[in-house]
N, C-alpha and C positions, 0 to 999 in steps of 0.2 A: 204175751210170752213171759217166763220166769225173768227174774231179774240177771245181769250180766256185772261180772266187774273184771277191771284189766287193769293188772298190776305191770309195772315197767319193773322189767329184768336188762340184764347185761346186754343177754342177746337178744334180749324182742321180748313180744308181750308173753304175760301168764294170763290165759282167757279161762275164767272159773263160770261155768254154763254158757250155751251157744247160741239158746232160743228154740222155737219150732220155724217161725215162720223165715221165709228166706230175706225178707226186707231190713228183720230183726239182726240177721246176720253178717247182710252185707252192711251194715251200718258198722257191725266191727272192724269188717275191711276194710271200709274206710279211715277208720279212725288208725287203724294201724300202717296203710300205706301213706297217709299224712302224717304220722310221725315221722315217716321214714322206715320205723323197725320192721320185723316181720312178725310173727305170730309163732313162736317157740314151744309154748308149751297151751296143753287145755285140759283144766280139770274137772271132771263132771261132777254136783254133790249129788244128782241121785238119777235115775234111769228116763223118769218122767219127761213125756218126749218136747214139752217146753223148754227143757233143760239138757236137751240132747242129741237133738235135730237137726239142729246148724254145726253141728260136729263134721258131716260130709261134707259141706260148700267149704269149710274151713281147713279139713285135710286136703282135699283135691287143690285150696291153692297156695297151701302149706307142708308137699308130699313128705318133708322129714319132721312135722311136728310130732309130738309125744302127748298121747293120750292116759291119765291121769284120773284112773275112776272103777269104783269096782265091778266085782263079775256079775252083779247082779242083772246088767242088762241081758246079758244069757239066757237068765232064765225066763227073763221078760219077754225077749222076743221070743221066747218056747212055751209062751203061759199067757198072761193077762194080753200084751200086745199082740199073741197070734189072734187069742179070742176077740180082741178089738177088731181087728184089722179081718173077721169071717163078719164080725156085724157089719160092715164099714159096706164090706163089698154085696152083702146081703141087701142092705138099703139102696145098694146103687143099681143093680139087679132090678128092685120091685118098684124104683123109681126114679126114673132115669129122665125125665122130668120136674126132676124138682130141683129150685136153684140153690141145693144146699148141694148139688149134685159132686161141683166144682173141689168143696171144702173137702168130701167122701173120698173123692181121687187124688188128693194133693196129700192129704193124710198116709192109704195106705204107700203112698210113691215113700212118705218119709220113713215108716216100717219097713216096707223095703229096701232102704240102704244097708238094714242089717248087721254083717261085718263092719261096715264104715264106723257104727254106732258103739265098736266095742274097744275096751282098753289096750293100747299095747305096752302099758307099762299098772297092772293093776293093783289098787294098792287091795290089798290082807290083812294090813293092821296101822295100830297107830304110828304115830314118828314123823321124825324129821323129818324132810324134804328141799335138799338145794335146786331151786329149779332156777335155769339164768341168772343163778350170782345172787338168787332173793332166799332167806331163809324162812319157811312155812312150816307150823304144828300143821299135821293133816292126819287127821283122827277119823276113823270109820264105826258107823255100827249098823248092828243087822236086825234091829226091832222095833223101828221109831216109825218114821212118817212112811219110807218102804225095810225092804229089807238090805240096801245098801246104802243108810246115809249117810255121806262123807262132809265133815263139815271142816273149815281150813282157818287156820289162825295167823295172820300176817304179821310176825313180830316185829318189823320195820314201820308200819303204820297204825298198831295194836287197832285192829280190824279185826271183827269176825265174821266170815263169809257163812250163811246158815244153811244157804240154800233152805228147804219147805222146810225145817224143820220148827220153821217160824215164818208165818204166810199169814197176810192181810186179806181182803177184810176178816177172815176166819181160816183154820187148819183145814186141810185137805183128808180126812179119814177115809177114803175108799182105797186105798193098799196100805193101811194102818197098822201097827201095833199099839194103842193107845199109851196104856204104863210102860213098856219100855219108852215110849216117846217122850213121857213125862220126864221118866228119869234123865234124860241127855241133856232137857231144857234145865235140870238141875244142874247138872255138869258144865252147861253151857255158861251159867250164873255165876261161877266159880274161878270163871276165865278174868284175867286183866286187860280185856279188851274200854278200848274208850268210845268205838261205836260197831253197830251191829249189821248187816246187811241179809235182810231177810228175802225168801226165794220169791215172792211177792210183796210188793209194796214199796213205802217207805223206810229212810235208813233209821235206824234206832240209837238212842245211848242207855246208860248203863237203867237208868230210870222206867224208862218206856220197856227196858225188855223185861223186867224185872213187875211189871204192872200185867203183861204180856203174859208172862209163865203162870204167877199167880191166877189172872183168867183163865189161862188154860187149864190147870186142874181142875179149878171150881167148876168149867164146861165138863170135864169127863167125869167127875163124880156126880154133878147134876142126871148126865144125861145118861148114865150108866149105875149111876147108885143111890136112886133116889125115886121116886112115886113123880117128879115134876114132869110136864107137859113138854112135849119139842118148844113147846113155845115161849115157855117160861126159863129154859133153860138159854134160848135165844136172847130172850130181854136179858138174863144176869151177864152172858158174854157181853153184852154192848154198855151195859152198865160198868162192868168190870175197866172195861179197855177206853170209856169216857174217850179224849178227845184224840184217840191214835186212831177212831173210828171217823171221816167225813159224814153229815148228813146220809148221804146217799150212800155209803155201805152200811150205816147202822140200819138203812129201809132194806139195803138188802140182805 
């Protein structure tokens, strides 16, 4: 699953992504029924259903939470997610036998929560946000890793929560906009944050993100403006990102 962070407000937690998996999620109920607090607010940075899954388990036992995230799941579940969720069920149809059968059904159950999945407080644009007594930059854009990604600036802990728009062992480009992406990680760089929390991986400081952006353009002009091989442009990312890669993601 994407990464999760819970920020402590007045009145209960700020849960910025949910997860997919349900293990994933009750792991935050846990952590919030042992605080004590309850679960107040959840902000999604982007539609992708690791990151937006565990939104149902968490309204159903939080019915007055506020959802926090833009309308692009809309169009998600009218588009890329409908189309998943015809393959999903197409495979489970022609093979109903196979032990990936389980993953097939559990998936489209989490597409079908549907409305669960969607904002009721959406953000549209940049700006403030007091959520439980915590003051958040929460900045949205429409061209990067999808076309809603919402990334959040926690001025009490100068944190920057990225969600994908910074993802280990490498980006995610299949609902990409590559150059607008580019450009946010510049904007991102700009920020006076003193660590970073990317939608996958490890957390970051200002060094590591910044080693981070520079790989990532040299990957999209490699691999988009240039005569070099997939594979060559493969070996420059991992040379780039040196030790923010483990052995085993730079083999993968």
């Amino acid at each position: 699953d994407g990464n999760t962070v819970m920020l402590r407000g007045k009145r209960g937690w700020i849960v910025v992504d949910s997860g997919r998996h349900d293990a994933h999620t009750r792991a935050i109920l846990a952590h919030a029924a042992f605080s004590g607090l309850p679960i107040s607010d959840i902000v999604n940075t982007h539609w992708h259903l690791d990151h937006v899954a565990g939104n149902a388990l968490l309204r159903k036992a939080y019915p007055s939470v506020e959802v926090h995230a833009s309308r692009a799941i809309v169009g998600a579940l009218n588009g890329f997610l409908a189309d998943y969720r015809r393959q999903l069920a197409q495979m489970a149809a022609q093979r109903p036998d196979s032990p990936e059968l389980p993953r097939w059904v559990d998936e489209i159950a989490r597409i079908d929560h549907g409305v669960w999945l969607h904002p009721t407080v959406p953000i549209i644009e940049d700006g403030r946000r007091r959520l439980s007594g915590r003051d958040l930059d929460i900045h949205l854009t429409t061209d990067a890793a999808t076309d809603g990604d919402v990334w959040v600036y926690d001025l009490g802990s100068r944190t920057l929560i990225a969600g994908d728009l910074v993802t280990l062992p490498a980006p995610f480009f299949d609902t990409a906009c590559p150059d607008g992406w580019r450009r946010v990680l510049e904007e991102l760089d700009d920020q006076t944050f003193t660590r970073l929390v990317p939608g996958h991986g490890a957390v970051m400081d200002r060094k590591d993100f910044h080693r981070y952006r520079v790989g990532f353009g040299r990957l999209v002009d490699c691999a988009g403006r240039s005569h070099r091989t997939a594979a060559q442009c493969a070996d420059g990312w991992v040379r780039d990102l040196g030790d923010l890669l483990s052995r085993t993601e730079q083999a993968q």
